[in-house]
C-alpha positions as CSV (number, residue, x, y, z in Angstrom):
1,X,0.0,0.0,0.0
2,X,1.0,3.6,-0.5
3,X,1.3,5.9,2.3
4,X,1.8,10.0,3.0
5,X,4.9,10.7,5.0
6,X,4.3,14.6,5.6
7,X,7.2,16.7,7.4
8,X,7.0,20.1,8.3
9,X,10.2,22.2,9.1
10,X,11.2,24.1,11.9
11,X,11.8,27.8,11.3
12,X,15.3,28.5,9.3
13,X,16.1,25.0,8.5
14,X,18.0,25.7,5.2
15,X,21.0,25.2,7.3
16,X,20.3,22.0,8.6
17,X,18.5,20.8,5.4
18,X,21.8,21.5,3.6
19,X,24.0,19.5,6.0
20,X,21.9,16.6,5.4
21,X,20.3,16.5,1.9
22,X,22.5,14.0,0.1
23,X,21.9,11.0,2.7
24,X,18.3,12.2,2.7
25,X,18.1,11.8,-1.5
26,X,20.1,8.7,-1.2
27,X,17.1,7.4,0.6
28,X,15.0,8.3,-1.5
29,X,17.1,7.3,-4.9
30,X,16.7,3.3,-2.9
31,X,12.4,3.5,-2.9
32,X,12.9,5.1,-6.2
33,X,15.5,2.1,-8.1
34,X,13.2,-0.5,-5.8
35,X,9.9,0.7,-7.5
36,X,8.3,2.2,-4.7
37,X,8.4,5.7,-5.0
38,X,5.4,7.2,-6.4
39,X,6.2,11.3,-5.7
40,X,8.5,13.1,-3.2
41,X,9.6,16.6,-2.7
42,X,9.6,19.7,-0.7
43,X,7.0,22.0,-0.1
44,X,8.5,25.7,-0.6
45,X,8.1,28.2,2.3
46,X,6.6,30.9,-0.7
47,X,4.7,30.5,-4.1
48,X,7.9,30.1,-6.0
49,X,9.9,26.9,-7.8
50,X,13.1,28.5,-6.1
51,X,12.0,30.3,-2.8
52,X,15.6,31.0,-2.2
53,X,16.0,32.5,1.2
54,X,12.5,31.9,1.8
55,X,13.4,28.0,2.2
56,X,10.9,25.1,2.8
57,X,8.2,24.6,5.2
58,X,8.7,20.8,4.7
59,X,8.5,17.9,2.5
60,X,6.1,15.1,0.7
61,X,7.0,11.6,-0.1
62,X,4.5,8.9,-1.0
63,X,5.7,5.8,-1.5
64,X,4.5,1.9,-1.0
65,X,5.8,0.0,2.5
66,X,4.8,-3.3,3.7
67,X,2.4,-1.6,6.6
68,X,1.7,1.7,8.6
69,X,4.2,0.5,11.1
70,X,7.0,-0.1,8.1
71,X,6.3,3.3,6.7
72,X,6.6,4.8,10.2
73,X,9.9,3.6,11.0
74,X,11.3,4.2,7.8
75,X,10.0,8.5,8.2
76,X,11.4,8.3,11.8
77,X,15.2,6.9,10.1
78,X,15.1,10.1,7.8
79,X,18.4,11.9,8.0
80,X,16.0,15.3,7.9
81,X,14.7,13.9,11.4
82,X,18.1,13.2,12.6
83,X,19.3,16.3,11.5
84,X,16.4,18.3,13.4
85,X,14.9,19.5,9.8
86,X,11.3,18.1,10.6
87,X,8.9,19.9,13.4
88,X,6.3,17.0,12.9
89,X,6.0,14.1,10.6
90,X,2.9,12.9,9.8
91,X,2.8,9.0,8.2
92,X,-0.8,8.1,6.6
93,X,-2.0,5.5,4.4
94,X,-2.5,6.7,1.3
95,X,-5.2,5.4,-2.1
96,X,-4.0,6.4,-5.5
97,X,-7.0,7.3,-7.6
98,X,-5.5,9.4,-10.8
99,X,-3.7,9.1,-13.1
């Protein structure tokens, strides 16, 4: 099954996004060469494609795990938690309708 793994940032984490993004994409790169990967990305902090200084508010990945619990642990293993990117994460199963 697919689930919703939404993250919100705490306030001015460029800094600590930076220090961690490359074990965070390497994570994602493994769901994405396994198959399981449906979308992921980050949600910018202002209505812009680069919000520059502005940042990210957080991020969205949905992607298929085993069960709730699988998807939970695998959110709570993110180098963005680690790193103290992510306020809140927020793990939810998830039905694909379209396309």
């Amino acid at each position: 099954m697919h689930y919703a793994i939404l993250s919100e940032d705490v306030a001015n984490s460029q800094p600590l996004r930076a220090k961690a993004r490359g074990a965070h994409l390497q994570r994602l790169e493994q769901l994405q060469a396994e198959g399981r990967l449906l979308l992921a990305g980050p949600h910018p902090a202002v209505d812009s494609e680069d919000p520059g200084p502005a940042g990210f508010s957080g991020s969205l990945v949905i992607a298929e795990f085993a069960s709730l619990e699988a998807a939970q642990a695998w959110a709570g293993a993110d180098p963005y938690v680690e790193a103290g990117v992510y306020q809140r994460v927020i793990v939810k199963p998830f039905k694909r309708v379209l396309p």
